[in-house]
Backbone as CSV, one residue per row, in Angstrom:
resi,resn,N_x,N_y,N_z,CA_x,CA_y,CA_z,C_x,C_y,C_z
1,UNK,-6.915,10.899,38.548,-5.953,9.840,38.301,-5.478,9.923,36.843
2,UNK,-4.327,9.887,36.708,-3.678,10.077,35.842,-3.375,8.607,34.396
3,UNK,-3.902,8.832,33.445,-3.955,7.515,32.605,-2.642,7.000,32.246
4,UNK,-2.360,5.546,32.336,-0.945,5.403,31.708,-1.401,5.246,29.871
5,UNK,-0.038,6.060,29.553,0.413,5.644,28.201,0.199,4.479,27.788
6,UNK,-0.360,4.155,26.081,-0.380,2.306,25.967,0.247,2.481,24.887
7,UNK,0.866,1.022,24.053,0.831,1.256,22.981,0.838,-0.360,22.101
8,UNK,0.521,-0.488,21.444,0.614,-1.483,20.244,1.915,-3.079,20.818
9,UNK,1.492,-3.928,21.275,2.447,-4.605,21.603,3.594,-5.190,20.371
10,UNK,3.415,-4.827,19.229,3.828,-5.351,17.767,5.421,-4.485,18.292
11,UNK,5.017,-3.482,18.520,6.926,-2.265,19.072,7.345,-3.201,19.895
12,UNK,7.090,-4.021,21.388,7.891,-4.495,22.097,8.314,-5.721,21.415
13,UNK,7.159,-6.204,21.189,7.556,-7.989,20.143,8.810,-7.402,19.159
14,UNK,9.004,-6.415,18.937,9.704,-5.826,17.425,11.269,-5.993,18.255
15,UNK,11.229,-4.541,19.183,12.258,-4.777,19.846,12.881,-6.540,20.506
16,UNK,11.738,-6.671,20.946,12.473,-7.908,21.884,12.982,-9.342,20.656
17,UNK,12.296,-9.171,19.724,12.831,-9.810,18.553,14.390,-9.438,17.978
18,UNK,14.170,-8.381,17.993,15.691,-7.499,17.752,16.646,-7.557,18.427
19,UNK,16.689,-7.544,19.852,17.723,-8.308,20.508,17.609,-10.088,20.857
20,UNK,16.942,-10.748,20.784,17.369,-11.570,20.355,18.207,-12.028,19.419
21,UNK,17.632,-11.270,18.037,18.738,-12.528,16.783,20.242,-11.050,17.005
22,UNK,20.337,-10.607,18.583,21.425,-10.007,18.661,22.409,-10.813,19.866
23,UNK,21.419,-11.836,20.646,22.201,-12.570,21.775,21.656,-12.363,22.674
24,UNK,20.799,-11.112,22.789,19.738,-11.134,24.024,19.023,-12.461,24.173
25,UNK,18.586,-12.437,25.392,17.556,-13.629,25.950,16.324,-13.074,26.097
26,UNK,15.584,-13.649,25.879,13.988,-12.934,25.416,13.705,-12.776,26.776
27,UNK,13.515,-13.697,27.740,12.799,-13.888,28.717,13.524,-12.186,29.702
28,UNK,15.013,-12.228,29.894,15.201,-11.332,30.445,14.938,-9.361,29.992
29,UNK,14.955,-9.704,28.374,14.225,-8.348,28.317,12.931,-8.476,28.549
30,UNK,12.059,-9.369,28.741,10.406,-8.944,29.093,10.574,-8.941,30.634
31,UNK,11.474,-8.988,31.236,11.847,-9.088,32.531,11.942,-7.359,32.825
32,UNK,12.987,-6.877,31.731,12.939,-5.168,31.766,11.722,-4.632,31.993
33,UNK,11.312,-5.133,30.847,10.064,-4.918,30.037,8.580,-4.270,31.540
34,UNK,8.787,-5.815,32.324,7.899,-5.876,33.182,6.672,-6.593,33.021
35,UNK,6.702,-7.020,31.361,5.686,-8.145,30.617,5.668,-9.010,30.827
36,UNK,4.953,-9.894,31.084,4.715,-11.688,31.071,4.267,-12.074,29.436
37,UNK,5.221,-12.907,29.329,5.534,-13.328,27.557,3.374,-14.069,27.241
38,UNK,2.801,-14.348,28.770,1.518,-14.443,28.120,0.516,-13.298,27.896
39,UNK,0.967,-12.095,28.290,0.813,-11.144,28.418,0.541,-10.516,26.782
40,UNK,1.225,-11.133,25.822,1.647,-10.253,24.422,1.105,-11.164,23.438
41,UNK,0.343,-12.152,24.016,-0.819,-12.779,22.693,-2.451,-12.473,22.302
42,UNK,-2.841,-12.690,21.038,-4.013,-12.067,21.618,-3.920,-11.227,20.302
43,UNK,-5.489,-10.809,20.169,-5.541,-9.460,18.772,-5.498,-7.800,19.404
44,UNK,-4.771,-7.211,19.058,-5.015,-5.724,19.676,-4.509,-5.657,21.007
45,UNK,-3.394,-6.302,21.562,-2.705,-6.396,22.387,-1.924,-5.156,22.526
46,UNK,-2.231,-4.099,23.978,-1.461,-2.938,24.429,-0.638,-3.384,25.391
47,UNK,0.507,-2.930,25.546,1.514,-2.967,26.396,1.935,-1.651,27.325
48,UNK,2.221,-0.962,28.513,2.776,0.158,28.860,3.995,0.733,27.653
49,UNK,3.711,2.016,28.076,4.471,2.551,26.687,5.748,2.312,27.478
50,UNK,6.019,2.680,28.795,7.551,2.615,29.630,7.866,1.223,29.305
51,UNK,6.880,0.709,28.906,7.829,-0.904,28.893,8.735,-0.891,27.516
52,UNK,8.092,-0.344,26.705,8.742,-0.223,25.019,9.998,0.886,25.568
53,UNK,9.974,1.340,26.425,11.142,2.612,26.540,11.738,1.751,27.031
54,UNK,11.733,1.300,28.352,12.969,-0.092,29.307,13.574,-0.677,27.938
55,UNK,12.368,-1.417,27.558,13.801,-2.535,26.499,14.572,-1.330,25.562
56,UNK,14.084,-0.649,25.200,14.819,0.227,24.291,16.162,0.727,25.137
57,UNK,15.848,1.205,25.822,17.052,1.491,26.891,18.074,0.716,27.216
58,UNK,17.638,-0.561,27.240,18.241,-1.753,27.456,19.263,-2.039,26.861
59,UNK,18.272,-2.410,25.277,19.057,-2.727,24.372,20.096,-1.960,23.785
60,UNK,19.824,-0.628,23.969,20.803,0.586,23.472,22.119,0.363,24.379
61,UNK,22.202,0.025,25.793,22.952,-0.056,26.425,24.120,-1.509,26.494
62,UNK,23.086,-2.691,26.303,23.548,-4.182,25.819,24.354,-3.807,24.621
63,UNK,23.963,-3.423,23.515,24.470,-3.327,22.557,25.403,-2.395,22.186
64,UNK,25.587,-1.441,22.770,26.224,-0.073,22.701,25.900,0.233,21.222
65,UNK,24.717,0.351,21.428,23.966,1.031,19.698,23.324,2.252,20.172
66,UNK,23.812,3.803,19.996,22.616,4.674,20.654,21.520,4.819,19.491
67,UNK,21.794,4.160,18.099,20.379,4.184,16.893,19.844,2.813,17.031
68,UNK,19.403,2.149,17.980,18.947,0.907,18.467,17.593,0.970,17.590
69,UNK,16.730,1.978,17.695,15.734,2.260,17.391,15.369,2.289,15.762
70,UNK,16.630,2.759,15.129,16.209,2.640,13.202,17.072,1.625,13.202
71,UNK,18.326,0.880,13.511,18.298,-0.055,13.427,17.137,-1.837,13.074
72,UNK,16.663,-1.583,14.420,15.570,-2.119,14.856,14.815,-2.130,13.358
73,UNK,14.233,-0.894,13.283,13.032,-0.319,12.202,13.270,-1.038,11.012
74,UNK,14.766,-0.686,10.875,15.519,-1.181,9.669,14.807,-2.742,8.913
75,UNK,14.865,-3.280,9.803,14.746,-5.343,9.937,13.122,-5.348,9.784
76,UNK,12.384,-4.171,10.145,10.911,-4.976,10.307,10.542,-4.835,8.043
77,UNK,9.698,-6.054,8.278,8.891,-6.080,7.459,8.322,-4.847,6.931
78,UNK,8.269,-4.567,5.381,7.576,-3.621,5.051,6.228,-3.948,4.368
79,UNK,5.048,-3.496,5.069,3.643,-3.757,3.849,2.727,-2.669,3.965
80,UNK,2.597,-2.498,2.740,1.888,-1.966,1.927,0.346,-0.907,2.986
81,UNK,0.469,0.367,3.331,-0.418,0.946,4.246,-0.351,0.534,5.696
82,UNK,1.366,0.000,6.107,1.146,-0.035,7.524,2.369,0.430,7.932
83,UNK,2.561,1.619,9.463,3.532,1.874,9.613,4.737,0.950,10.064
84,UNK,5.746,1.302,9.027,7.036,0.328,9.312,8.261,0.488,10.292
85,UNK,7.765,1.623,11.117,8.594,2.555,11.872,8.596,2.329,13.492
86,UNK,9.379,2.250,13.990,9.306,2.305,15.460,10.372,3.189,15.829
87,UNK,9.196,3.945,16.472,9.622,5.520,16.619,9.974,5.505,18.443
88,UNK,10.847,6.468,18.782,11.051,6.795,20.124,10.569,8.567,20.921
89,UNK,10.061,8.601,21.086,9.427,10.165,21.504,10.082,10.326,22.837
């Protein structure tokens, strides 16, 4: 059996933050997503990595932004020894 991908729920909160203060509705990208908004509280919270790809997809498409992704990056907070990047592979 094959393991799914995880990753850091801080990327989807990032994204789904990002389309919001763009006009998105939160609820319907965690809808992409496939997340339940109780789903993303909590310390050390993983999410499916396809879920961080859906909204990304999403939003690239909502927005007609194909750099959705450094955009995004652009806005997050920067501190000191933590990555500030949300990367797309």
């Amino acid at each position: 059996m094959k393991e799914r991908s995880t990753a850091d729920a801080g990327y989807l909160n990032a994204l789904v933050a990002y389309g919001e203060a763009r006009g998105q509705v939160r609820d319907a990208l965690l809808e992409v997503a496939g997340v339940e908004a109780a789903e993303l509280t909590g310390e050390e919270v993983r999410v499916p990595a396809d879920a961080i790809v859906r909204v990304w997809d999403a939003l690239e498409r909502r927005l007609d932004d194909p750099l959705v992704g450094l955009h995004a990056a652009a806005e997050l907070p920067r501190r000191e020894g933590a990555l500030a990047v949300v990367h797309y592979a």
